[in-house]
C-alpha positions in Angstrom: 34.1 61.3 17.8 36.0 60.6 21.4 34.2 62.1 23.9 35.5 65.4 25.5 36.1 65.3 29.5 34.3 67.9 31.9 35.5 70.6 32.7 38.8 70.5 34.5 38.1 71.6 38.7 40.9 74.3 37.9 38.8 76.3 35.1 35.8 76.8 37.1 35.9 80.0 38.9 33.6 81.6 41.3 30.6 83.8 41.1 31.3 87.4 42.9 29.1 88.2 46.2 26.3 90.7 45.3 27.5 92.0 48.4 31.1 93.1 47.2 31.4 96.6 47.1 33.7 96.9 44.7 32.3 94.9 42.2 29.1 97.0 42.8 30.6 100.0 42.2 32.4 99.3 39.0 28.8 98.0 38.0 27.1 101.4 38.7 29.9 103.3 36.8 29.9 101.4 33.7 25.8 101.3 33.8 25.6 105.3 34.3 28.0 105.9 31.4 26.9 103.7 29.2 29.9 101.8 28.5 30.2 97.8 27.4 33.5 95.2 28.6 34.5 92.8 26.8 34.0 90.9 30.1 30.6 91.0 29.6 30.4 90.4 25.7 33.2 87.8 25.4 31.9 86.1 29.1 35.4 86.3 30.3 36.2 83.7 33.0 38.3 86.7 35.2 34.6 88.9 35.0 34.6 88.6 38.8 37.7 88.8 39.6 38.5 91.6 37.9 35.2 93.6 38.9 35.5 93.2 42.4 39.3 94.1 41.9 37.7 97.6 40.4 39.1 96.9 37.0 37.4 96.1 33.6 38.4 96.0 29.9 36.5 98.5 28.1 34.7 97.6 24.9 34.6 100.7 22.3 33.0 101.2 19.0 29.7 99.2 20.3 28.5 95.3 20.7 28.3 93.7 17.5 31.6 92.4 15.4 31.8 92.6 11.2 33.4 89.1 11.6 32.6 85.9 12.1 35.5 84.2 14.3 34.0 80.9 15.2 35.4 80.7 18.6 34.3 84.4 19.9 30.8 85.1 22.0 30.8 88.6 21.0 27.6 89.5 19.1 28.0 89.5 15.0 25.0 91.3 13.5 25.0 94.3 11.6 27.1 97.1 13.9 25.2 100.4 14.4 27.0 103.9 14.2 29.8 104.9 16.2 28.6 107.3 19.5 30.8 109.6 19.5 30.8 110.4 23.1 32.3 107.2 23.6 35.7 108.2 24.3 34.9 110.9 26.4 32.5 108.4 28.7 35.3 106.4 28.8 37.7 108.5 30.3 35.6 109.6 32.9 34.5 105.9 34.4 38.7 105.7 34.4 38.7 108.3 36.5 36.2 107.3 38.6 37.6 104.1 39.0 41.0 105.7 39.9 42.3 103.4 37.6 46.4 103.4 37.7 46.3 101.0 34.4 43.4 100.6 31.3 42.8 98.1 29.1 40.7 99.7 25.9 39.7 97.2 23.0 37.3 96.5 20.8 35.0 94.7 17.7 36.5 95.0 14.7 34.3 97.2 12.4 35.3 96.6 9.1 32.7 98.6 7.9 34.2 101.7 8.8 36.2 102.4 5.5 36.1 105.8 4.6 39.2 107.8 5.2 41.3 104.5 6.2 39.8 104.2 9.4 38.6 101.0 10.8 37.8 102.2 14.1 41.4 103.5 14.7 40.0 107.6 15.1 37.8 106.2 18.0 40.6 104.8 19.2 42.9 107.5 19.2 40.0 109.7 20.5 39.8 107.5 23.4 43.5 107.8 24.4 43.7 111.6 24.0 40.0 111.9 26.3 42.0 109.2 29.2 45.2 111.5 29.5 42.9 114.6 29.3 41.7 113.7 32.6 44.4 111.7 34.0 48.4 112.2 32.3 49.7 109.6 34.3 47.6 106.5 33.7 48.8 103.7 31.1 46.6 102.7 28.5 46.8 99.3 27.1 44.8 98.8 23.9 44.0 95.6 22.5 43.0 96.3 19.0 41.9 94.4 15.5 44.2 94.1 12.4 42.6 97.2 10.7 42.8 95.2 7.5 46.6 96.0 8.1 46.2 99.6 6.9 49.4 101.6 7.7 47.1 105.1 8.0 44.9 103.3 10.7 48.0 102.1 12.5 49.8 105.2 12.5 46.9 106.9 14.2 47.4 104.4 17.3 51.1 105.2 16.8 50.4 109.0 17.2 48.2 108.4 20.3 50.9 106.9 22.1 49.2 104.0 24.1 52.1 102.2 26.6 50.5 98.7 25.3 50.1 97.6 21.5 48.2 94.3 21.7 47.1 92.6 18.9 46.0 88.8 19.3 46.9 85.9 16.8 44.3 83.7 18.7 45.4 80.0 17.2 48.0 78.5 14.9 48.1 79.4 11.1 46.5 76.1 10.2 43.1 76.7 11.9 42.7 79.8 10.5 40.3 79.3 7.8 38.2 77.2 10.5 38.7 79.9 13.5 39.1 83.1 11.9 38.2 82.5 8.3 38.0 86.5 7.8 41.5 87.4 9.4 44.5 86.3 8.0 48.1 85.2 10.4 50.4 86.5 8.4 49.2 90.2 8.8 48.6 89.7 12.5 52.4 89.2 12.7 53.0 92.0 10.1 50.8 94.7 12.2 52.6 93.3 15.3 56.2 93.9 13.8 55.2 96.8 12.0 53.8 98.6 15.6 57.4 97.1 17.1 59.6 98.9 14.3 57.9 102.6 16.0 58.7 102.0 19.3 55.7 100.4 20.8 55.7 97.7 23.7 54.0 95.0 21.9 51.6 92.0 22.8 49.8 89.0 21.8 47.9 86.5 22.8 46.4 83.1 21.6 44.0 80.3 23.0 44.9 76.6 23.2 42.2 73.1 23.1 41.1 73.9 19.4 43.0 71.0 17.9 46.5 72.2 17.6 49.4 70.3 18.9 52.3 71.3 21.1 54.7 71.1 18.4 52.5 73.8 16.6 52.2 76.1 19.6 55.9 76.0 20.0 56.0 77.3 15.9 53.8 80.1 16.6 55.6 81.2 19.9 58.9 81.3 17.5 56.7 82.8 14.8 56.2 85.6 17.7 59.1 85.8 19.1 60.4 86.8 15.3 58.3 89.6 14.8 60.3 91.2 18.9 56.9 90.5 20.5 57.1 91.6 24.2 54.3 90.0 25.7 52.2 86.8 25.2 49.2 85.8 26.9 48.0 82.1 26.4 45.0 80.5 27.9 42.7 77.4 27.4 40.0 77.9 25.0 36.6 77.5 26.9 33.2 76.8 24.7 30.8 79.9 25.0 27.8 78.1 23.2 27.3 75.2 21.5 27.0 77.0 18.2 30.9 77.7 18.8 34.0 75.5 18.2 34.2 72.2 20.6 36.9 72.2 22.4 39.5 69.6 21.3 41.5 68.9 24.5 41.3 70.4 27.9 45.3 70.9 28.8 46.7 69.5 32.1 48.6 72.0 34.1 52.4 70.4 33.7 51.4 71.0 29.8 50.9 74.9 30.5 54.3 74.5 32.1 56.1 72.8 29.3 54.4 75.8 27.0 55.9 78.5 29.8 58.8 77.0 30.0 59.3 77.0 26.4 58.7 80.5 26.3 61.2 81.7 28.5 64.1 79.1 27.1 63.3 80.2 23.8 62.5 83.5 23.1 62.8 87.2 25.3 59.0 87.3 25.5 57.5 88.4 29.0 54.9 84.9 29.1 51.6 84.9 31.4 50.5 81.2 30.7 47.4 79.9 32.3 44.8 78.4 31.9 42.2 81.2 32.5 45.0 83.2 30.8 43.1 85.6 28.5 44.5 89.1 26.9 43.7 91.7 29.7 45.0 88.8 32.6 47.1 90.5 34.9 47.9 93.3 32.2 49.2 95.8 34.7 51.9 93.0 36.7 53.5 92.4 32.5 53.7 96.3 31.6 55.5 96.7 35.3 57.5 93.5 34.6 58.8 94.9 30.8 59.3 98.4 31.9 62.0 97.4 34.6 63.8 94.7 32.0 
C-alpha cells in the first residue's frame, strides 16, 4: 500500500484562545440549553472558527446516527427518544446568539417510522419555534434523505426553510464502501424533487476517498442536472483510524481545476476548499444566490 503523506500545512487550523469571548459565550449558550453541533460530533475543522465567530451548526434529534457511513465521526449506537423541547431550545440559543443566519441539521433516524416521519416533524417544529422568536432570520437546514419519502419532504417544504441542503458526500462508485446504507440516486431525486417546489437547493461532497477528477467532474454534472444551487466540496480528513484512510490529500491548483470546472460548466454557486465542509461560509452563498 503506498504510503499516504502528512498532513498538508494548509489543513491544519488553529485551536481558539480560552480567552475569546465569543467563542466562550456561544459555549455557555449551547451548554445551558442543552443543545449538540455537529461541530462537536463530526470534529469539524471550522469548530473554532466558527465559535469564536458566534456561529454553530445545530445538531437536532440527538447524538447517535441509525447508519453506518464509514467516513462520519458522529456516534452510531442505538438513538434514544426525541426531546421534544428541542426545537424550542433551539430557537432560543438563536436568539441569544443574535444570529442573522442558522444552519439546523441532523443524524438520520431511521428509526422514526411511524406516520412517515424520519425526523422531518422535529424539523419542521424547529423552523416554526426560530421564526416564533425571530421572523427575519434564514434558516438553512442540512437534512438526511428521509428514505426519500415525499410526506417527510413535504413537511420541510411546508416549513419554508431559505436553504434545502442535502449532501451526496462521494461519487456513485464508493457508495457501497462510504455510505453502504444510503443510496446516490435518491440523494439526487430528494434534491430535484425539493428544487421542482421552489426551494434554494444545496449539496455538498468530500474529496481524497479514492475517486478521480474525471469522476468528480460526473457528479458535479450529475448535480448540476438535478438545478442544484449550491455545492460545497472539501478534502476528506480521517477522524479515527477505525474510519476510511484517506486516499490522496489534494494540492490547491487541483481544488482550482475542480472550481473552475464548476463555474465553466454548470450555474452552480461553488465554495471549493479544502476545509470546505457543508455549513462553510453558508451565510456569504445564500447572499451570493439571492442577488443572482
Amino acid at each position: 500500500m503506498d504510503k499516504i503523506e502528512r498532513l498538508p500545512q494548509y489543513l491544519k487550523t488553529k485551536i481558539a484562545s480560552v480567552d475569546n469571548l465569543n467563542y466562550k459565550e456561544v459555549r455557555n449558550i449551547l451548554s445551558k440549553n442543552n443543545l449538540n453541533t455537529v461541530c462537536d460530533g463530526a470534529r469539524c475543522p471550522n469548530k473554532c472558527e466558527c465559535y469564536s465567530s458566534k456561529t454553530a451548526t445545530f445538531l437536532i434529534l440527538g447524538k447517535t446516527c441509525t447508519r453506518n457511513c464509514a467516513f462520519c465521526n458522529i456516534s452510531q449506537k442505538t438513538p434514544l427518544g426525541v426531546d421534544i423541547d428541542e426545537p424550542k431550545h433551539i430557537a432560543q440559543a438563536v436568539f441569544e446568539l443574535g444570529l442573522k443566519y442558522c444552519v439546523v441539521t441532523s443524524v438520520t433516524r431511521d428509526d422514526l417510522k411511524q406516520n412517515d416521519d424520519y425526523g422531518s416533524i422535529h424539523y419542521m417544529n424547529t423552523i416554526n419555534e426560530i421564526r416564533k422568536l425571530n421572523n427575519d432570520v434564514k434558516i438553512e437546514v442540512l437534512t438526511p434523505d428521509f428514505k426519500g419519502n415525499k410526506i417527510a419532504l413535504d413537511r420541510i417544504i411546508e416549513a419554508r426553510p431559505d436553504v434545502f441542503n442535502h449532501n451526496i458526500e462521494t461519487i456513485k462508485r464508493l457508495y457501497p464502501i462510504a455510505r453502504q446504507m444510503a443510496d446516490y440516486d435518491c440523494t439526487l431525486d430528494v434534491l430535484n424533487y425539493m428544487k421542482n417546489k421552489g426551494l434554494i437547493t444545496k449539496s455538498g461532497f468530500m474529496i481524497g476517498l479514492g475517486e478521480n477528477m474525471d469522476e468528480i467532474k460526473k457528479l458535479i454534472l450529475d448535480l448540476n442536472n438535478v438545478k442544484l444551487d449550491i455545492l460545497t466540496v472539501g478534502q476528506y480528513i480521517r477522524p479515527s483510524k477505525q474510519h476510511l484512510e484517506v486516499k490522496k490529500y489534494y494540492t490547491l491548483d487541483e481544488y482550482k481545476e475542480i472550481e473552475d470546472f464548476i463555474k465553466k460548466n454548470t450555474d452552480i454557486y461553488p465554495i471549493v476548499a479544502p476545509l470546505a465542509r457543508s455549513s462553510y461560509k453558508a451565510k456569504e452563498a445564500y447572499e451570493a444566490i439571492s442577488q443572482l
